[in-house]
Wavefront OBJ file of the C-alpha trace (Angstrom):
o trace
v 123.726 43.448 50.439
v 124.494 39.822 50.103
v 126.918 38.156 52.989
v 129.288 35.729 52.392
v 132.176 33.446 53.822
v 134.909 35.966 52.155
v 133.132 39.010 53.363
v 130.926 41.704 52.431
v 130.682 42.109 48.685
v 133.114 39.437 48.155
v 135.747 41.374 49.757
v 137.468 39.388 52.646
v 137.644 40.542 55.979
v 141.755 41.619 57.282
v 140.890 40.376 60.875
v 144.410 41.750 61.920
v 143.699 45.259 60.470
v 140.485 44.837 62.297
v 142.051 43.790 65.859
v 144.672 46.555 65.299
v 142.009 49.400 64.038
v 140.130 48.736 67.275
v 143.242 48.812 69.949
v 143.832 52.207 68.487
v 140.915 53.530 69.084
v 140.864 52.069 72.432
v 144.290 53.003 73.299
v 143.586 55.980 71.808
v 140.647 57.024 73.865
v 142.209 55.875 77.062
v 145.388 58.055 76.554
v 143.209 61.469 76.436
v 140.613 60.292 78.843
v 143.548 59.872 80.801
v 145.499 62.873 80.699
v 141.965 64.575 81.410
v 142.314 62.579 84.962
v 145.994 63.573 85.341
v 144.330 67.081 85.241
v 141.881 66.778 87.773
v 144.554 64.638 89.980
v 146.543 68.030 89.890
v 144.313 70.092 91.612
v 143.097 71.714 88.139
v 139.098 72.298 87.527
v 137.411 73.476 85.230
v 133.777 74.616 86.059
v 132.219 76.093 83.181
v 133.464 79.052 80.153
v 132.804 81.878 83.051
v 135.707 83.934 84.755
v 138.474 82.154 87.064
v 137.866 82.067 90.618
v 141.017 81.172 92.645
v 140.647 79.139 95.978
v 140.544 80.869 99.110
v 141.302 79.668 102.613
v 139.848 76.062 103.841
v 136.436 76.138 104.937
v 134.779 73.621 107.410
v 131.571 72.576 107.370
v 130.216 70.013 110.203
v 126.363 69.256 108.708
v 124.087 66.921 111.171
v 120.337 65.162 109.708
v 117.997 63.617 112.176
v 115.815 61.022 110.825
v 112.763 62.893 112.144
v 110.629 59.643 111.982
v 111.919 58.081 109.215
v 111.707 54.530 109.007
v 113.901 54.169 105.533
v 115.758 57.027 103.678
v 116.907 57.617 99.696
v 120.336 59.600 100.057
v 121.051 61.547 96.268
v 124.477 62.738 96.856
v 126.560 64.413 93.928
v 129.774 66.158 93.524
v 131.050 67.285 90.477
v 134.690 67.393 91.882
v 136.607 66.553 95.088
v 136.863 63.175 97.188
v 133.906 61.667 98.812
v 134.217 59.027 101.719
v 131.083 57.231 103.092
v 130.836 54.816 106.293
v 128.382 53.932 108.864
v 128.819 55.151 112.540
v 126.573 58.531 113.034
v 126.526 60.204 116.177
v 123.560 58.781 118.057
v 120.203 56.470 116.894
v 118.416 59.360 116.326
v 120.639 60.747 113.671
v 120.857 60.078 109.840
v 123.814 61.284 108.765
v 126.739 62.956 110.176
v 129.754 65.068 108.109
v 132.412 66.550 107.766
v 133.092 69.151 104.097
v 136.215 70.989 103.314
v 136.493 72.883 100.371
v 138.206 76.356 99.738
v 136.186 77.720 96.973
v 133.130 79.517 98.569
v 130.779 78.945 95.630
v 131.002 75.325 96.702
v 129.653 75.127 100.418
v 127.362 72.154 99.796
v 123.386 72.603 99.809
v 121.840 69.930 102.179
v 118.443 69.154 102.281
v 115.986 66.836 104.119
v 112.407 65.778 103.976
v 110.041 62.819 105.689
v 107.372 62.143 103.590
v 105.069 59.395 105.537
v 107.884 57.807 106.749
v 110.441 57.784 104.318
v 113.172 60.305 104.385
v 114.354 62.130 101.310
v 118.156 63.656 101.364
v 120.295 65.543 99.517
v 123.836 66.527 99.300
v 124.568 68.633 96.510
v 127.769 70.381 95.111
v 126.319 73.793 93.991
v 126.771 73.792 89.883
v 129.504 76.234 89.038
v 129.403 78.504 85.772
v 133.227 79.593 86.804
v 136.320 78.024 86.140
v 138.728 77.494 88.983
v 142.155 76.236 88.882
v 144.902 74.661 91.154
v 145.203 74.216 94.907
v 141.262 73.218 94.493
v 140.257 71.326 98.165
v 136.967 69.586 98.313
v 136.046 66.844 100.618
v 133.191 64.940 102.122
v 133.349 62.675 104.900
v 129.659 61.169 105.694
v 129.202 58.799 108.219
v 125.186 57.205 108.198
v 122.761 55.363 110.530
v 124.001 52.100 110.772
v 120.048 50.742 111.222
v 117.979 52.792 108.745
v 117.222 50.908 105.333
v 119.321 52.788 103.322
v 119.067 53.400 99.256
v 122.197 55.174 97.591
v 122.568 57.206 95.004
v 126.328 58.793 94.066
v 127.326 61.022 91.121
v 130.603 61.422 90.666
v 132.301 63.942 87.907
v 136.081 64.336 88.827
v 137.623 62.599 91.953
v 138.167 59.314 94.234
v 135.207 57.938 96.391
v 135.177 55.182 99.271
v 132.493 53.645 100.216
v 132.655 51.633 103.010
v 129.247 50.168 103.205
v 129.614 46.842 105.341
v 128.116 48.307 108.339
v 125.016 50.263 106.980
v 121.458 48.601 106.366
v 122.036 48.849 102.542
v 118.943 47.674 99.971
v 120.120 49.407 97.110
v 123.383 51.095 95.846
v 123.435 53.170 92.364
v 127.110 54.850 91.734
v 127.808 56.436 88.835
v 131.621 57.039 88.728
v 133.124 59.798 86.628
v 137.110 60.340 86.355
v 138.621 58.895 89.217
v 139.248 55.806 91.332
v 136.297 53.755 93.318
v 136.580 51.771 96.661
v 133.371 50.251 97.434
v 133.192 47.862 100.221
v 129.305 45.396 100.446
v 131.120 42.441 102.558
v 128.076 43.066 105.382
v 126.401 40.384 107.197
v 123.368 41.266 104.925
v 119.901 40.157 106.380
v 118.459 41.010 102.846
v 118.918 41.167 99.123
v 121.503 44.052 97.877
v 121.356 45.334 94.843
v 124.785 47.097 93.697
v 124.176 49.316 89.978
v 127.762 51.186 89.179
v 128.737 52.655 85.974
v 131.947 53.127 85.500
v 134.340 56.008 84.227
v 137.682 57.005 84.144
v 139.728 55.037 86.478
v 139.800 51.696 88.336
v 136.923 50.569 90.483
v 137.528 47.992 93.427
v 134.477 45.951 94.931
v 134.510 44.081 98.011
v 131.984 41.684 98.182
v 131.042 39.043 101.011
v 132.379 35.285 100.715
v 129.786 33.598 102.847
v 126.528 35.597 100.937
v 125.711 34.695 97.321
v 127.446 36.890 94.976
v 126.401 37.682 91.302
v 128.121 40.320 89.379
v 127.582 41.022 85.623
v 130.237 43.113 83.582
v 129.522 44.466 80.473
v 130.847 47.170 78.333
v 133.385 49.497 78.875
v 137.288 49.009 77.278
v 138.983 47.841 80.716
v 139.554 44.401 81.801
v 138.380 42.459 85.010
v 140.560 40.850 87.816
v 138.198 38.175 89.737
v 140.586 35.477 91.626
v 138.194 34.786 94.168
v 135.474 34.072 91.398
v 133.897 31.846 88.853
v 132.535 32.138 85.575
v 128.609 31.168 85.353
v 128.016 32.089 81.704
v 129.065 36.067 81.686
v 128.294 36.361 85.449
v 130.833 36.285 87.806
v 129.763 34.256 90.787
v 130.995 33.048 94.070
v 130.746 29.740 95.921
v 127.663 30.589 98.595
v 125.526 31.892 95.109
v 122.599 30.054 94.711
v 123.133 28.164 98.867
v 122.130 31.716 101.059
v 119.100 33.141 101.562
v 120.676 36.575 100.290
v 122.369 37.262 97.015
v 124.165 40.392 96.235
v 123.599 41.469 93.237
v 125.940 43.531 90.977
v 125.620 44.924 87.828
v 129.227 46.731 86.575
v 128.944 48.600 82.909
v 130.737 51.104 80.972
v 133.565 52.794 81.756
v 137.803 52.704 81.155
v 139.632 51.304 83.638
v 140.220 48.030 85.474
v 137.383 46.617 87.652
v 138.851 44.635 90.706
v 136.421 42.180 92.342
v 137.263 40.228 95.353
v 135.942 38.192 98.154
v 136.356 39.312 102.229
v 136.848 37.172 105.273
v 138.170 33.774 105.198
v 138.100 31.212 102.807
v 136.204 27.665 104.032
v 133.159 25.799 102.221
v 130.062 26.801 102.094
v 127.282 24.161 102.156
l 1 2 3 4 5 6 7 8 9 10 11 12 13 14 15 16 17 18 19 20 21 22 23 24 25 26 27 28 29 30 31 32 33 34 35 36 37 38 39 40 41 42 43 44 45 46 47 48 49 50 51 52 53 54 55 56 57 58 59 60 61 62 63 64 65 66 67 68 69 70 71 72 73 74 75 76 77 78 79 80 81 82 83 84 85 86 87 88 89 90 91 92 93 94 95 96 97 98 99 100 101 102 103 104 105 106 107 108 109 110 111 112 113 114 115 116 117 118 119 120 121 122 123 124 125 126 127 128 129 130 131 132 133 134 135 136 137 138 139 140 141 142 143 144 145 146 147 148 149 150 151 152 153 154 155 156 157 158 159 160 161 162 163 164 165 166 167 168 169 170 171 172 173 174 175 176 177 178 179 180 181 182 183 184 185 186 187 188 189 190 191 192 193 194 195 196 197 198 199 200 201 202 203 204 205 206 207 208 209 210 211 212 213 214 215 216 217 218 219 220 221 222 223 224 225 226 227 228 229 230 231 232 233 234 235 236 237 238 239 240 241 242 243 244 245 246 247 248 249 250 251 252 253 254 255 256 257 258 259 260 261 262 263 264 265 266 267 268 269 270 271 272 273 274 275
């Protein structure tokens, strides 16, 4: 196939058509992506291809981990639907996590489990798979407060719903969040002591990142048919950097692909210079 200045074949390129072909598609693909949100925002589910099961009354759950010896821990937390909210602040030193689930469809009392393995502790918080569909009035929530001192790795699936992770005040090394159809608050503006690294693939919805002004910040966006809002930042090549990068000890380190949506990135505490 021989390429020239007018084209393939000869044939010149319509760079208009082109531009206009591809914000169909894009607009396209946003519009149903998003009315499959709007249906999830509404309460409605759907499971699997088995029978409907209707919700029943509110359930509470009140889980408690210990660390049993653990000197670090790898959480694996997924939820297929529902809101999930993370923060530090567990009960006592001795305790891992801490939470609170509510959810009013019995198949989906969460399985918890816990291991120590020479020191580092293994959990798991897992919304049962479902081969029913269930519709309407659907209430699902977890609320998980963790060790603030631990050395902490994170792993979140998401499918339908909106997660907030406040994360400032745990001992974070690494954070992997794959976000489904929903919105994502995820707060890293800690007084880290260490590098972070931050992996989150986007989905359906808007995620919002809070990152530290006074630690060096790298984030790299790629992919995905949103757009990015970065006031507080800079361009370094495709990076998005802040003014400590490259002057702290620390650098955060994000990495942002994938997905529709807006990603919102923005600096916490105050502004001054960083030398």
């Amino acid at each position: 196939m021989k390429l020239n200045d007018s084209g393939v074949n000869g044939h010149r390129f319509d760079e208009g058509a082109m531009r206009k072909k591809r914000e169909f598609i894009r607009n396209s693909a946003v519009a149903s992506l998003a009315a499959a949100l709007g249906l999830c925002a509404a309460g409605c589910f759907i499971g699997g291809p088995g029978p409907v099961v209707h919700y029943g009354p509110t359930q509470t759950e009140t889980p408690s981990v210990s660390l049993s010896g653990a000197t670090s821990v790898h959480a694996h937390l997924k939820m297929a639907a529902g809101e999930l909210t993370i923060s530090g602040g567990s009960s006592s030193a001795s305790k891992l996590m801490d939470a609170t689930i509510e959810y009013n469809v019995p198949e989906w009392k969460p399985d918890v489990s816990y291991s120590v393995n020479d020191g580092q502790g293994s959990l798991m918080v897992m919304q049962p798979e479902s081969g029913h569909t269930t519709m309407g009035g659907v209430k699902y929530t977890w609320d998980l407060h963790f060790n603030d001192k631990v050395p902490l790795e994170l792993a979140i699936e998401m499918g339908a719903g909106d997660s907030t992770l406040n994360l400032a005040e745990l001992d974070l090394r690494n954070l992997d969040v794959q976000v489904g159809a929903g919105d994502s608050m995820i707060d890293l503006t800690g007084d880290w002591k260490q590098d972070v690294s931050a992996t989150i693939q986007g989905g359906v919805g808007e995620v919002h990142v809070k990152l530290p002004r006074d630690i060096g910040v790298r984030v790299t966006v790629e992919g995905g048919l949103g757009s990015v809002d970065a006031p507080d930042f800079k361009r370094d090549g495709d990076d998005y950097v802040n003014d400590a990068v490259g002057k702290t000890k620390n650098t955060i380190n994000v990495h942002i692909s994938g997905g529709i949506g807006e990603v919102h990135l923005e600096l916490g505490g105050n502004s001054h210079q960083i030398v």
